[in-house]
C-alpha positions in Angstrom: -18.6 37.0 -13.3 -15.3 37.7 -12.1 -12.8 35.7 -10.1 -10.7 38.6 -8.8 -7.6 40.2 -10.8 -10.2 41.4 -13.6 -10.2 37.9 -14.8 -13.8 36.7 -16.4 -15.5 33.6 -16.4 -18.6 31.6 -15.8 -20.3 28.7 -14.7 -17.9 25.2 -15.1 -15.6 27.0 -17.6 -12.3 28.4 -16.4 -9.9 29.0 -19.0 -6.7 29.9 -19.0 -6.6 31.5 -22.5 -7.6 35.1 -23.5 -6.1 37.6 -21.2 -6.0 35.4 -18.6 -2.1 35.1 -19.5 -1.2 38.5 -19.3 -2.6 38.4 -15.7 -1.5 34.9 -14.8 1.4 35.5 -12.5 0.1 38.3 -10.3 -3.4 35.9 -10.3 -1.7 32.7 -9.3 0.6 33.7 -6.7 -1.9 35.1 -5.0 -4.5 32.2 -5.6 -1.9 29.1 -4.7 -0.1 29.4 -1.1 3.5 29.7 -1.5 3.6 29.5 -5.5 6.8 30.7 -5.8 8.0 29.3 -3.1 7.3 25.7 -4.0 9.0 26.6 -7.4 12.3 27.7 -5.5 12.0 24.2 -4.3 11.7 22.5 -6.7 14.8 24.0 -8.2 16.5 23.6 -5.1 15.6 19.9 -5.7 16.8 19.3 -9.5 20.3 20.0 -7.7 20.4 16.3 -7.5 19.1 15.7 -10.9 20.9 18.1 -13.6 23.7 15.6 -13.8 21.5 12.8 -15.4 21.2 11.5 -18.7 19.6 13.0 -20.8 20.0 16.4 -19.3 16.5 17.3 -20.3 14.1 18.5 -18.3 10.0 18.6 -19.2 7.7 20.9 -17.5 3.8 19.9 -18.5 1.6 23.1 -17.9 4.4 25.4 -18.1 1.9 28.4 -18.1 4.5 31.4 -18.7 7.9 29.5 -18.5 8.6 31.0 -14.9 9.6 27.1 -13.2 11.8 26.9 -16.3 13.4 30.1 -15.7 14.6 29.8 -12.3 15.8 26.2 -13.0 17.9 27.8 -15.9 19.0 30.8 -14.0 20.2 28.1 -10.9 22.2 25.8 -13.0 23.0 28.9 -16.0 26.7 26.6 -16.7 25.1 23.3 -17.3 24.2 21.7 -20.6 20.6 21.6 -20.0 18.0 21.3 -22.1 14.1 22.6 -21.3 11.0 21.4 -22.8 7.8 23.5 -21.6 4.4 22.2 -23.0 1.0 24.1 -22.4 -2.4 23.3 -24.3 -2.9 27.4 -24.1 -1.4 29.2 -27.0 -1.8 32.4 -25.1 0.3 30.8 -22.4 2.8 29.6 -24.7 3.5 32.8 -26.6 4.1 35.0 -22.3 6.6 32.0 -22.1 8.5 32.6 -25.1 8.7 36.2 -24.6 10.2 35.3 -21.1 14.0 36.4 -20.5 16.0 33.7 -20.2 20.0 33.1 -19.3 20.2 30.4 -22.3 17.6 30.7 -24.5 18.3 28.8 -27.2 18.4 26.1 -24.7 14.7 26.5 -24.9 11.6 24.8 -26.8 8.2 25.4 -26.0 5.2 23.5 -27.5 1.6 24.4 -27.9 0.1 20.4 -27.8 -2.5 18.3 -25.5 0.6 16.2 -23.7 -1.6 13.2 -24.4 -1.4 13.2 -28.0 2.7 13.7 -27.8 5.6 11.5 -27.5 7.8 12.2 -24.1 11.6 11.8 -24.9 14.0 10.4 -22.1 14.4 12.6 -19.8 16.1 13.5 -16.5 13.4 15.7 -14.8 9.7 15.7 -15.2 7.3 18.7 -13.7 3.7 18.7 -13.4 3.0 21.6 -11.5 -0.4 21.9 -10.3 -1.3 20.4 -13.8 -2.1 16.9 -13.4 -5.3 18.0 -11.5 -7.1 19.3 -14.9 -6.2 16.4 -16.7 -9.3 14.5 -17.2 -9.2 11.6 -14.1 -10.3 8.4 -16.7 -6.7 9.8 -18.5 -4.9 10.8 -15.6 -3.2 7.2 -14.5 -2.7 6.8 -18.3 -0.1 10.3 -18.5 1.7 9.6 -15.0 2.4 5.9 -16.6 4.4 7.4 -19.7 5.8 10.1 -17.4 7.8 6.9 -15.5 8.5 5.1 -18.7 10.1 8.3 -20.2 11.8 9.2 -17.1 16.1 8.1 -17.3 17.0 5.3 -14.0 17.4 7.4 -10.8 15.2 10.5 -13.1 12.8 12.4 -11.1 9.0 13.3 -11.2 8.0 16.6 -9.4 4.2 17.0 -8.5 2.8 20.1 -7.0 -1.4 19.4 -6.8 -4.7 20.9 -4.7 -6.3 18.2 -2.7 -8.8 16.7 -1.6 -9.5 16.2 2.2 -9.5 12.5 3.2 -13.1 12.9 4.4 -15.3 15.2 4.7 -15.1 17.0 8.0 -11.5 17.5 6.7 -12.6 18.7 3.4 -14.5 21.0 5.2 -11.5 22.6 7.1 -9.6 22.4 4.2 -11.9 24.8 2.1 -12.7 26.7 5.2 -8.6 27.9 5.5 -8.1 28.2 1.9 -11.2 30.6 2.1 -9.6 32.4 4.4 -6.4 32.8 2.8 -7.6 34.2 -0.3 -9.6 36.7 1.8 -7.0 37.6 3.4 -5.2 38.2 0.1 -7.7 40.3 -0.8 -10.2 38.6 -2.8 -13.9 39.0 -1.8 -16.4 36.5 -1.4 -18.5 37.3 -4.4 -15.1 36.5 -6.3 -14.0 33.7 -4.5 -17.2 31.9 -5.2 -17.3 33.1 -9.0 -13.8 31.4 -9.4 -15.4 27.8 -7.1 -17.9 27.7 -9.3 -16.1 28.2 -12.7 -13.4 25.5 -11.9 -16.2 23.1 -10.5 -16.1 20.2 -13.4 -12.4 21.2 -14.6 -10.6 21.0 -11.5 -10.9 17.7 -10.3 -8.0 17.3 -7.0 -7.6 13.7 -6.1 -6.7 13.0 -2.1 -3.3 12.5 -1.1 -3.7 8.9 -1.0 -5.3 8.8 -4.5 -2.3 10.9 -5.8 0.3 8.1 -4.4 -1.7 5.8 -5.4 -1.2 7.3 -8.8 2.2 7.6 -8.4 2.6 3.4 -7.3 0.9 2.3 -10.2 2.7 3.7 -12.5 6.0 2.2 -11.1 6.9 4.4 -8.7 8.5 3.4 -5.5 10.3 5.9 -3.6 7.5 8.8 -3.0 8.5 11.6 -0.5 6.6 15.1 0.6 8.2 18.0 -0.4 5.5 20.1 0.4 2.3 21.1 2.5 0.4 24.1 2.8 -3.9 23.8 3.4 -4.8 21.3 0.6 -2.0 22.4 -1.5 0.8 19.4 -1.3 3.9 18.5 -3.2 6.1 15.1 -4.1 9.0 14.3 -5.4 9.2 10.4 -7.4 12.2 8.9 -7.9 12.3 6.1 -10.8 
């Protein structure tokens, strides 16, 4: 089975390893409404941030480093420091061979997040990556993500949701359908790709997300974001 772009899978297993790198951007920014736009956003964003201390700035599910890069290319004379993690070694090794301004500025880890210390840090991403994290683990990561966040640090969260019922669901998943049909994808490949992320992409609702977000510690929660079921937040320790 195929979920457009040439990329192969099957039933419940989506991976994002083998060629699927190679393939990634072209995939994804056709796949996710506005991809790159929500990345210029989020760059946009880290305007207020870069000053911090520590100025470090984590991106969990980095994929190919390309958040990274326009944060470095925006803010090229500061002393930043980047940390992009992926659990994908294919992903990790398209990221590395990115051009960057300030390379050496630059570490990128091939590690489960879960079974790694976070260092303080200014600026924390988790770009449509918290939603294939397990959910019993889920709470458990956005927790040390506040602890290892610096006073006044920010937590950037780009996520697919869930509808809060189901007539809304329904819509929801309806659009999106149409979207990607409209981006050329056909329904034989559109259905291949629902059925190979059913069981490893697991969305929570918007309320389930802030939820999320409150337990942890969080208190000042604002929407950067909204497109279909594809929403984005910004958490300010």
């Amino acid at each position: 089975m195929y979920s457009g772009d040439n990329i192969k899978n099957n039933l419940s297993s989506w991976d994002f390893g083998g060629d699927t790198p190679n393939k990634f951007d072209e995939h994804i920014s056709k796949s996710v409404p506005s991809y790159e736009f929500g990345q210029s956003i989020i760059s946009n964003y880290s305007d207020f941030f870069v000053n911090l201390t520590p100025k470090l700035i984590y991106d969990i599910g980095c994929s190919t480093g390309s958040l990274l890069s326009k944060i470095d290319a925006r803010h090229h004379e500061k002393d930043l420091n980047f940390i992009g993690i992926d659990i994908i070694p294919e992903m990790i090794e398209v990221a590395k061979k990115r051009k960057y301004l300030n390379p050496k500025k630059f570490k990128f880890e091939c590690i489960d997040v879960l079974d790694m210390s976070l260092e303080k840090t200014s600026i924390v991403i988790c770009y449509y990556t918290l939603q294939f994290i397990l959910p019993s683990v889920r709470q458990q990561l956005v927790n040390r993500i506040y602890e290892s966040l610096a006073w006044g640090g920010a937590f950037f969260v780009f996520e697919k949701t869930r509808g809060p019922d189901g007539r809304f669901q329904d819509m929801n998943t309806h659009v999106y359908n149409e979207y990607k049909i409209n981006k050329g994808y056909s329904p034989s490949e559109i259905f291949s790709k629902s059925r190979a992320l059913t069981g490893v992409l697991e969305p929570f609702s918007d309320k389930g997300n802030i939820d999320m977000f409150k337990r942890a510690g969080f208190k000042d929660i604002e929407y950067i974001f909204t497109n279909i079921c594809f929403k984005g937040w910004i958490c300010i320790k």
